[in-house]
N, C-alpha and C positions, 0 to 999 in steps of 0.2 A: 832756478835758472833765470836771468835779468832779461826783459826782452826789450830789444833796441828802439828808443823812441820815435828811430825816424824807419823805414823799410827799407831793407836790404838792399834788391834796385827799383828802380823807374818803371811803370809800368809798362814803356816800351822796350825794355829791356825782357820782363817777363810776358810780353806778347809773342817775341825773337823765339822766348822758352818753349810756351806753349804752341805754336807753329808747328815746331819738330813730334810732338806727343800725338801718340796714336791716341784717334776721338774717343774710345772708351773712357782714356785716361782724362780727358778733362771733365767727361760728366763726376768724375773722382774728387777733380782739382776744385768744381765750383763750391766741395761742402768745405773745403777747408777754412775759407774764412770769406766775412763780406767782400773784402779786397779782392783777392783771387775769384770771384762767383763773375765782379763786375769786368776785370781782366779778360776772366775765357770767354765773357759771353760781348764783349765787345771788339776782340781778336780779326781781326778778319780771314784767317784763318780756318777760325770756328765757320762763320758765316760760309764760307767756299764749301764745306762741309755737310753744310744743312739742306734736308733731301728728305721730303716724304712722301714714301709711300702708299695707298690702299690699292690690296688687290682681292680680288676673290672679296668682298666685304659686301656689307649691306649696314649703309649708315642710318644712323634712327635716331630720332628726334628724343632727348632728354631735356629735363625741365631747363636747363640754360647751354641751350648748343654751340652757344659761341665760346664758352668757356670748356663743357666738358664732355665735345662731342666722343670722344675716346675708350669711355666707361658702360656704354652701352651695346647690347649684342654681340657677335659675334668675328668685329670687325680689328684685323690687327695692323696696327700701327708700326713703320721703322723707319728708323734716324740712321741709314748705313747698316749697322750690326746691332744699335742699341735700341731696347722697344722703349719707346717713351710712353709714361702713362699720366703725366703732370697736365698744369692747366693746359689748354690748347694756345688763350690768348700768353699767358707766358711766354709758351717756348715760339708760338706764329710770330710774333714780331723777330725772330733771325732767322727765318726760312726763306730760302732762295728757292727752292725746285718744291714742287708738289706734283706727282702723277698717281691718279687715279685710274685703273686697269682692270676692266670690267664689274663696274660698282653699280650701287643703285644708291640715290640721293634723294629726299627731298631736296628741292631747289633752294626755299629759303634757309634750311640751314647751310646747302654749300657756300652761299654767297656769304653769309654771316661768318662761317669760318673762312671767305677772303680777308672781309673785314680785319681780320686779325692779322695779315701778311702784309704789314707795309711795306718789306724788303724783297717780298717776293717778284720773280725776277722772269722763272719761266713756268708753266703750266701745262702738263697734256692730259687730256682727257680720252682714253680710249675705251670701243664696247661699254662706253659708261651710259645709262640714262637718269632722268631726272622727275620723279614726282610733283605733281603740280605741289600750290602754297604761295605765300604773299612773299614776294621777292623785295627785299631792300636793296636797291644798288645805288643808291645814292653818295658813293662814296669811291675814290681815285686812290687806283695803285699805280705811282709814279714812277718805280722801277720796273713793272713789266714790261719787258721786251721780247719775251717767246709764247705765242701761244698756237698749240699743236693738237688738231682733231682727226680723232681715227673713230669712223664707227660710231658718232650716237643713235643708238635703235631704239624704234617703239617696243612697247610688250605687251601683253593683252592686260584690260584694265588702265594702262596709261593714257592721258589725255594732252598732253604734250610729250613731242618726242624731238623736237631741238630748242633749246633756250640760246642760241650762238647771239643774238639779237642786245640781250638783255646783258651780254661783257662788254659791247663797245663804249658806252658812257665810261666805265670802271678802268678799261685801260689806257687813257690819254696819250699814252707814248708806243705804242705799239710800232715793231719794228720788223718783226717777224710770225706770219700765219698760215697754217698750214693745215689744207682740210683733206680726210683719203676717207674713203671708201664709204659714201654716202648714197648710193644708187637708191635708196628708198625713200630718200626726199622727197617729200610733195610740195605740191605749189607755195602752201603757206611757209613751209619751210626754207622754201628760196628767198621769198621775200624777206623772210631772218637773216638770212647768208647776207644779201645783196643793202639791209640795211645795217650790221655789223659792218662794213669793207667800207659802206661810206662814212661809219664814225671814227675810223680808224686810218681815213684812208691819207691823212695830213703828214703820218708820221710813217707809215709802213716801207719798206723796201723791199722787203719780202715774201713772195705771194703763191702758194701752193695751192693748187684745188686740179685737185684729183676727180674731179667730178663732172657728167657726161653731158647737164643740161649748159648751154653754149649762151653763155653772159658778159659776149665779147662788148654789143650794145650797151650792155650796163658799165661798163668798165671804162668804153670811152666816153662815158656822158661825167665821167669823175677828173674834174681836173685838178684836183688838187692830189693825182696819185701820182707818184716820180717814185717810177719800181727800178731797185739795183738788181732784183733777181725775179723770176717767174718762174714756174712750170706751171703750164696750161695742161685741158689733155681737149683737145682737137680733132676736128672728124673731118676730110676736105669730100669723104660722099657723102654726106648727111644732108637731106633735103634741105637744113637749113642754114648748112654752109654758104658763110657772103665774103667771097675775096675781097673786095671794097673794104668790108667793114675790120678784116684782118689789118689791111693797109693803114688804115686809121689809128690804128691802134699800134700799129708799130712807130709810125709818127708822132703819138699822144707819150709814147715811152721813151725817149730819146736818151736815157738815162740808161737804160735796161745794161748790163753787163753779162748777164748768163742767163739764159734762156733753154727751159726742157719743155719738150713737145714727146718727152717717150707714152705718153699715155694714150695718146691719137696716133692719128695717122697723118703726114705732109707729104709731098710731092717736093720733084724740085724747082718747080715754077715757084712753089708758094717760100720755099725757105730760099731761092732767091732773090724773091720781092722782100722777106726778113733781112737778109744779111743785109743788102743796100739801105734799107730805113733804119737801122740799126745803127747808130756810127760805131756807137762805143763799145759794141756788143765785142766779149773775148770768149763766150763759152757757146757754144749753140750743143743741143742732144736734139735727135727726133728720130722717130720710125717712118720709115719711108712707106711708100704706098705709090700703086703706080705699074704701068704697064709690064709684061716680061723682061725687059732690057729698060735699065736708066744708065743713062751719062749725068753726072751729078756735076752740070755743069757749073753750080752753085761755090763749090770750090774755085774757082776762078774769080769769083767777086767779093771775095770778102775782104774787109777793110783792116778790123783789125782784129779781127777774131782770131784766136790763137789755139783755142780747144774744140774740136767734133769730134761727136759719137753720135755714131750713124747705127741702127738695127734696122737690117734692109732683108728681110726674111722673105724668104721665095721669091726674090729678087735680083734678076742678074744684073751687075755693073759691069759696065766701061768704064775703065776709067783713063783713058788716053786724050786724058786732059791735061791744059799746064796748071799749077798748082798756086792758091797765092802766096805771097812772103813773109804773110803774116801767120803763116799756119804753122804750130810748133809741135803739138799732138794732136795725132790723128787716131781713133779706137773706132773700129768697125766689126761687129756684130753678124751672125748670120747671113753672112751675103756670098753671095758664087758671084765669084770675080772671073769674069769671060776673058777681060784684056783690061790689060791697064797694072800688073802688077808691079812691073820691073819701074812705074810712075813712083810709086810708092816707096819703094826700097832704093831707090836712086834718088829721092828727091833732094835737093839742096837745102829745105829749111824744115824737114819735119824729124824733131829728133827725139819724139816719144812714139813708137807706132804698136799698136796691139790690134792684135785680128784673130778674135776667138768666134771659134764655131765655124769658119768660115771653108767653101771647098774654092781651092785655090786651081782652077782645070788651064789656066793656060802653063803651057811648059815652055821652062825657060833654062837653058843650059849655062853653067857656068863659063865663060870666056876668061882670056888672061888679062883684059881690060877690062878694068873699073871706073863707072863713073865715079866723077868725087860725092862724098854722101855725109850728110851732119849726121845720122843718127847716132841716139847715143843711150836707147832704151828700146828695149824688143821684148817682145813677150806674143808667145804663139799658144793660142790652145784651143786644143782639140781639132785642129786644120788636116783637111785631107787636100794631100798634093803630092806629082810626083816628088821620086827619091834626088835629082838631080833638080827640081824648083827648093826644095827643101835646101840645097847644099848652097846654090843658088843666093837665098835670102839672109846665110850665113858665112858667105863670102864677100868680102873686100869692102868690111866696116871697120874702119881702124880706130875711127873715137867710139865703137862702142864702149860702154860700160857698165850697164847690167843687163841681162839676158834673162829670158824665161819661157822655158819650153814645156809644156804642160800637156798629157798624152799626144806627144807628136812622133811619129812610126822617121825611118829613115835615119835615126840619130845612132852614132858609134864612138867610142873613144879614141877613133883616127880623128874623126870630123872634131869634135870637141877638143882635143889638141891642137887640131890645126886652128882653131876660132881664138883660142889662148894667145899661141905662135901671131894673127894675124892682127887681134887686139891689145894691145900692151898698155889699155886703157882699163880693160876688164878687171873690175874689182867682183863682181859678184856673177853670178851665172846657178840657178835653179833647172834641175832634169826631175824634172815630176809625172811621175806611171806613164815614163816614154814606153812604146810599144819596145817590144825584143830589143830593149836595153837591162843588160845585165851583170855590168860593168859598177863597180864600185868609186869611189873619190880616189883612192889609194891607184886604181887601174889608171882610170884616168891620168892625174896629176903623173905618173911615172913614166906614162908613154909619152908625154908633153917631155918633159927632161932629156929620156933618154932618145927620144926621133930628133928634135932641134936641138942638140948641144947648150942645153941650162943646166946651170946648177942646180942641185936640186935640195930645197925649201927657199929656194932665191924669189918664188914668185911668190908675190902675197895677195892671195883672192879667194874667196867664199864661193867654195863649193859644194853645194848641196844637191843630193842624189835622192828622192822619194819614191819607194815602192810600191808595189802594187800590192794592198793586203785582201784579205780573204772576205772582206766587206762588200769590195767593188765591183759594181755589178760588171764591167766586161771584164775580170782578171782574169 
């Protein structure tokens, strides 16, 4: 057989090829020939692909761990579905993801096996800890942009139990950070956190900490940080709560765009001093905190905020406020709304609203006048209210368009024909383990046809009916 002096096609051509090929298939492709080896592993394709993980492991130090950390104990390695068992520095130069999930390291060889991901992209570390050892980080990974801490714990015998200090040199570009569930932090430890966030703090937008010691001081002493997102967690009774120093720092942020508080506690004095220093802010979350009755009158001053979610648990709301223009979704958590609903369900500009968990105790009777109403997203769950607020909240939405009712009592396949009949916008609607609904799609859909004179398969909409199985605790 003569074989062609020049190749078949263009490497970009068999890039296009190998794209579409399930990943087993090119660890297949690379032995075929030098050509093909440099193709797959140049692909970018491959690269979107490459993903490692340890979990359950205990890495151990072998004569050259930058090369063959892989071969030793009982620690197993995967690339998606394939175990890799080749050099490390090899294959680390096209790794983009690495997550280590509940490990134990010496420190010097993790960093050593960084060294080897220059394309590495994002990083998390969870329930992971680190053996002390001579740490080399003199050395820059220029494509990390994610790096994600859950959980580094001491253990008896360890003598360092966070190294977060000794990544910020190594990631010059960091974009996004995110720290959860570190309540055993000691002071040394803080000082780790607080000097990581300042080496990193040029390029970051991103900024998660989940964590209860209050280093709002340290954050405005950093000016060169211009955060596009936040979640703080916040204590407004904590002896060492400083409103001042909140204010500062919502001034020092002026960039900020989404901002989470679900980890504290806020008031609405305080997320109204937020929304105003804020300009640009479009996403606010927070747990409310605060006397038996809040009027959240904080909805009234937002600029241009577009997204809250409120969890206001053991909390009563009014909410017989006017609402701002900028508000497009509203999602509210746990809260007993005293007054203020029909604000809600009538408002002019909010056209995603969801209100789970919530006991809705004002009653509101349906009338044959409808305020005009944008919404055009509902989703109710697990709401106790009367049967006639319930009917209420499902009346006279013309642009709805997707619905979602999730264990909500009061629901029948009169009522949900009539919602079809009154939306002719509705493409999708969800009844999931509504109480004493027993009613099939087929029930439904045919009393809609035959009560309003439709044709019937004329309408075209997604109707989904979920039951109650023999799992759920109240069935």
């Amino acid at each position: 057989m003569d074989i062609p002096a020049e190749p078949l096609f263009p490497p970009e051509v068999w890039e296009l090829i190998f794209a579409n090929c399930p990943f087993p298939d090119l660890k297949r492709f690379r032995l075929v020939c030098h050509r093909w080896n440099a193709i797959v592993l140049g692909c970018p394709a491959f690269r979107r692909r490459c993903q490692g993980r340890f979990c359950m492991a205990e890495l151990r130090e072998t004569r050259d761990p930058a090369r063959r950390p892989l071969t030793n104990g009982n620690m197993t390695f995967r690339v998606v579905v394939v175990r890799v068992d080749n050099d490390w520095s090899e294959f680390g130069q096209y790794l983009e993801e690495l997550f280590f999930n509940a490990c134990v390291a010496p420190v010097g060889m993790f960093f050593r096996m960084l060294r080897c991901c220059p394309n590495l992209k994002r990083l998390k570390l969870q329930a992971t800890g680190f053996l002390d050892g001579t740490v080399d980080n003199g050395f820059q990974l220029e494509s990390m942009e994610e790096f994600d801490v859950a959980c580094l714990y001491p253990k008896s015998g360890w003598t360092r139990a966070s190294v977060i200090d000794l990544f910020g040199p190594v990631f010059p570009r960091l974009k996004i950070f995110a720290l959860k569930w570190m309540d055993h932090f000691k002071k040394a430890d803080q000082k780790n956190l607080i000097r990581f966030i300042q080496n990193v703090q040029g390029t970051l937008q991103s900024l998660s900490l989940e964590y209860k010691a209050n280093l709002l001081k340290v954050l405005c002493a950093m000016n060169q940080l211009h955060l596009k997102r936040a979640a703080l967690n916040i204590n407004i009774v904590s002896p060492s709560w400083n409103n001042a120093l909140w204010t500062r720092f919502c001034q020092a942020q002026q960039t900020l765009e989404e901002l989470s508080l679900m980890e504290g506690t806020a008031s609405n004095e305080l997320l109204r001093v937020t929304v105003q220093n804020l300009p640009n802010l479009k996403k606010l979350c927070a747990n409310f905190y605060g006397p038996d009755k809040i009027v959240p009158t904080f909805l009234s001053h937002l600029i241009r905020v577009e997204h809250v979610q409120i969890c206001a648990e053991q909390v009563v709301l009014d909410l017989r406020i006017p609402l701002s223009a900028s508000l497009k979704e509203f999602h509210l958590t746990h809260a007993e709304i005293k007054h203020g609903l029909e604000t809600l369900t009538t408002s002019t500009t909010i056209q995603k609203l969801t209100l789970e968990k919530c006991h809705l105790e004002e009653r509101i009777v349906t009338s044959s006048v409808h305020k005009p109403t944008n919404l055009k997203h509902l989703t109710l769950v697990e709401c106790g209210a009367y049967p006639d607020t319930i009917d209420h909240i499902l009346s006279g939405r013309p642009l709805l368009e997707t619905v979602r009712l999730e264990r909500v009592g009061s629901v029948s396949k009169e009522s949900m024909a009539r919602l079809l009949h009154q939306c002719p916008n509705l493409r999708e609607m969800v009844l999931s383990k509504c109480y004493d609904f027993w009613d099939s799609v087929e029930d439904v859909m045919g009393h809609y046809y035959s009560s309003y004179g439709v044709v019937e398969g004329s309408r075209q909409v997604k109707l989904v009916i979920e039951e109650f199985t023999d799992d759920d605790e109240d069935y």
